[in-house]
C-alpha positions as CSV (number, residue, x, y, z in Angstrom):
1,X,126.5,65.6,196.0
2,X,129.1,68.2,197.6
3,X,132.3,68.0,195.5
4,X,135.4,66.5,197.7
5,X,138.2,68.6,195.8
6,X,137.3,72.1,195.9
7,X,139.2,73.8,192.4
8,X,140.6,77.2,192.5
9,X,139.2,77.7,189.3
10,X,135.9,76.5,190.5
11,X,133.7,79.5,189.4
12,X,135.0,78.8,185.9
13,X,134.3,75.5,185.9
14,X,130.9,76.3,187.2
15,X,130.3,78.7,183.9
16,X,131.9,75.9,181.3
17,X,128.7,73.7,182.8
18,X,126.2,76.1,181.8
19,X,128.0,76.1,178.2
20,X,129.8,79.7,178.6
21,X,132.3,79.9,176.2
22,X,134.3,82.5,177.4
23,X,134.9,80.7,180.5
24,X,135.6,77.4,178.7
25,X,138.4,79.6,176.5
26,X,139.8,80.6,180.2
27,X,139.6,77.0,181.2
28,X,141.5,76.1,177.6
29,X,144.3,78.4,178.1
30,X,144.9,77.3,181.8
31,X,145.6,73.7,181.2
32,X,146.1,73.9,177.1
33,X,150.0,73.6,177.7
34,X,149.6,70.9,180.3
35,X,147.7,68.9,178.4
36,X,149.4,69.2,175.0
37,X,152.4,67.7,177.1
38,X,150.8,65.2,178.5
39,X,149.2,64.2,175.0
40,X,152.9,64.6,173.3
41,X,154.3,62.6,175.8
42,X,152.0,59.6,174.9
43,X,152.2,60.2,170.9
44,X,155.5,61.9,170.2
45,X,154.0,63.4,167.4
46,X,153.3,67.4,167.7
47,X,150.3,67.4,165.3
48,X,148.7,64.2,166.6
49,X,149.0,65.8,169.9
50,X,147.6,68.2,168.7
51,X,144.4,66.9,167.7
52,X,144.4,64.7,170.8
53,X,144.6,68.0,172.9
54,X,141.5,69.3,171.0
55,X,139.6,65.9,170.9
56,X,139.8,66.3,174.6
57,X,138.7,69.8,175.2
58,X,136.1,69.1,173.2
59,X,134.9,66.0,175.1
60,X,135.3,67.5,178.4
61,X,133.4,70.0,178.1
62,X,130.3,68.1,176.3
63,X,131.0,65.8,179.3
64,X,131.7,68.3,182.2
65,X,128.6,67.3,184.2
66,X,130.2,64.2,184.7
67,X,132.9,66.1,186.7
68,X,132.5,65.5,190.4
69,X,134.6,67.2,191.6
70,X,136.4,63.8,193.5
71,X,139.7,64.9,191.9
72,X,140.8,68.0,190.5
73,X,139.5,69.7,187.3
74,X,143.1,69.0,185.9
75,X,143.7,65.6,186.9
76,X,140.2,64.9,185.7
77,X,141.1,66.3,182.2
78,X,144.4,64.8,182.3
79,X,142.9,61.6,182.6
80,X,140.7,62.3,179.3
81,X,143.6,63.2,177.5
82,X,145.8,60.0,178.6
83,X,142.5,57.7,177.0
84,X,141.9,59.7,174.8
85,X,146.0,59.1,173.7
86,X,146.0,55.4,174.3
87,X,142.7,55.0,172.1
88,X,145.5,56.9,169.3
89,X,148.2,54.2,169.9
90,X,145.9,51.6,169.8
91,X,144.0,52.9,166.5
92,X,147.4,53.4,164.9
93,X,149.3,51.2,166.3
94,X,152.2,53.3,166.8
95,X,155.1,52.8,168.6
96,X,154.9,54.6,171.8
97,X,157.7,57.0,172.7
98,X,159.0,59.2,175.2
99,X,160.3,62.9,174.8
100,X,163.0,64.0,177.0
101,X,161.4,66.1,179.0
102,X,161.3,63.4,182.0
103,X,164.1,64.1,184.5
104,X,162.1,65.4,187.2
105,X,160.5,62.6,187.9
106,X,163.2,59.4,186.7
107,X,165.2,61.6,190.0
108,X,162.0,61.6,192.6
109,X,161.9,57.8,191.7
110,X,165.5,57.6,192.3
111,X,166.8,60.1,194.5
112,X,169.8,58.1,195.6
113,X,171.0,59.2,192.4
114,X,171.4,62.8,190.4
115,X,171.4,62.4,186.8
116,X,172.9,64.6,184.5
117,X,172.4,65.3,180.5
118,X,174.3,61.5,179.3
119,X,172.0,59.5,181.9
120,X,168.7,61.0,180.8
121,X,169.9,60.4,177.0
122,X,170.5,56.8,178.4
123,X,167.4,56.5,180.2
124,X,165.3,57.8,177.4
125,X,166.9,55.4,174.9
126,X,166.2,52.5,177.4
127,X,162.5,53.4,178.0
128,X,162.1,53.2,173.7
129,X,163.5,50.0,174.0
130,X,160.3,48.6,176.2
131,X,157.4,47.3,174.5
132,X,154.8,49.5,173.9
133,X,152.6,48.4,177.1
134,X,155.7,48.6,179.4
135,X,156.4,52.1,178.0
136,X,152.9,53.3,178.7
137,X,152.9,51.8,182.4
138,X,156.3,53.3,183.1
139,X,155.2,56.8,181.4
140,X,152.0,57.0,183.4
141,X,153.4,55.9,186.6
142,X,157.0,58.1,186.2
143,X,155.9,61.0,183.9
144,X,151.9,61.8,184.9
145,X,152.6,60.7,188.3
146,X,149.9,58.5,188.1
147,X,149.4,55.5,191.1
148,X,149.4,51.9,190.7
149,X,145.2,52.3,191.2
150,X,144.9,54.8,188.7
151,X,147.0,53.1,186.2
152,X,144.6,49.6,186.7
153,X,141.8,51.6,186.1
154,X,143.2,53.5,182.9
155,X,144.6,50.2,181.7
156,X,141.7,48.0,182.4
157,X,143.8,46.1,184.3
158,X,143.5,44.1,188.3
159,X,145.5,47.1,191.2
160,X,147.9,43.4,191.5
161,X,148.2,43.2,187.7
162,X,149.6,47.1,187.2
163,X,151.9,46.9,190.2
164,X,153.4,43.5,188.9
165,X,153.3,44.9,185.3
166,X,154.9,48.0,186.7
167,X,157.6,46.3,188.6
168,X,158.4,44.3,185.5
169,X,159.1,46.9,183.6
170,X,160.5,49.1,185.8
171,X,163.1,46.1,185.9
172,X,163.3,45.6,182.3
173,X,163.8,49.2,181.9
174,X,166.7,48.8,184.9
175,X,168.5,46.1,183.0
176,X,168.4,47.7,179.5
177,X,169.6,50.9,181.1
178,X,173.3,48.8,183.0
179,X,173.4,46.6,179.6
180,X,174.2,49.6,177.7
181,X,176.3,51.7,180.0
């Protein structure tokens, strides 16, 4: 099967299969920072997403034949780490929060507006007020860009079900956000 997504970092990739470990270091420090984010993001704590981070390498590339190449390398490790997170929360049952580090995308979602420090304090204070599933759905979809079809699958969910749970809480998060201006 050719690969549909052809990776600029494919010759690496090709080496990690063949269990190369300087390549898989290369591979490591190319999307470490990326996916610590993304991890942190999920947990909000620096050691879990930590370990999370790790956990993932580490599965990825036991698992890399299982990489298709019908995404990219990165958005097929992101999506490892983002499991690999929600398996966390659900384990620990920890209240999911959101760092601050968000304002790129709250403004893509909303260009109409421009944000500055006070609105991103407010937003960020709304979205902790969600319940944990609304926060996750509104992280994904805002924050790791993720679609309404990748979210469903992530989620376990029906395409119908995230969009609907999605608008929900995009509402919810709307309302919070006017309530306490």
């Amino acid at each position: 099967m050719k690969a549909k997504y052809k990776n600029i970092h494919q010759e690496l990739i090709d080496k990690c299969r063949t269990g190369n470990s300087k390549s898989q270091f290369e591979i490591y420090k190319l999307y470490y920072s990326a996916m610590y984010n993304t991890a942190l993001r999920m947990v909000n704590d620096e050691m879990q997403a930590e370990d999370i981070m790790q956990e993932s390498f580490l599965s990825a590339f036991k698992k890399i034949d299982s990489y298709v190449g019908d995404v990219s390398f990165g958005a097929w490790l992101k999506r490892i780490v983002i499991n690999k997170s929600l398996d966390y929360l659900k384990r620990s049952k920890t209240e999911f929060v959101e760092i601050k580090d968000f304002h790129s995308s709250i403004v893509e979602e909303t260009k109409e507006r421009e944000y500055n420090k006070t609105d991103i304090e407010i937003i960020y204070k709304s979205i902790n007020k969600l319940d944990e599933k609304q926060k996750i759905i509104v992280s994904l979809y805002l924050l790791e860009g993720y679609d309404h079809e990748e979210i469903a699958d992530v989620l376990d969910l029906s395409y119908t079900n995230a969009r609907s749970q999605y608008s929900r809480a995009k509402k919810k998060l709307l309302q919070i956000i006017h309530e306490d201006e």
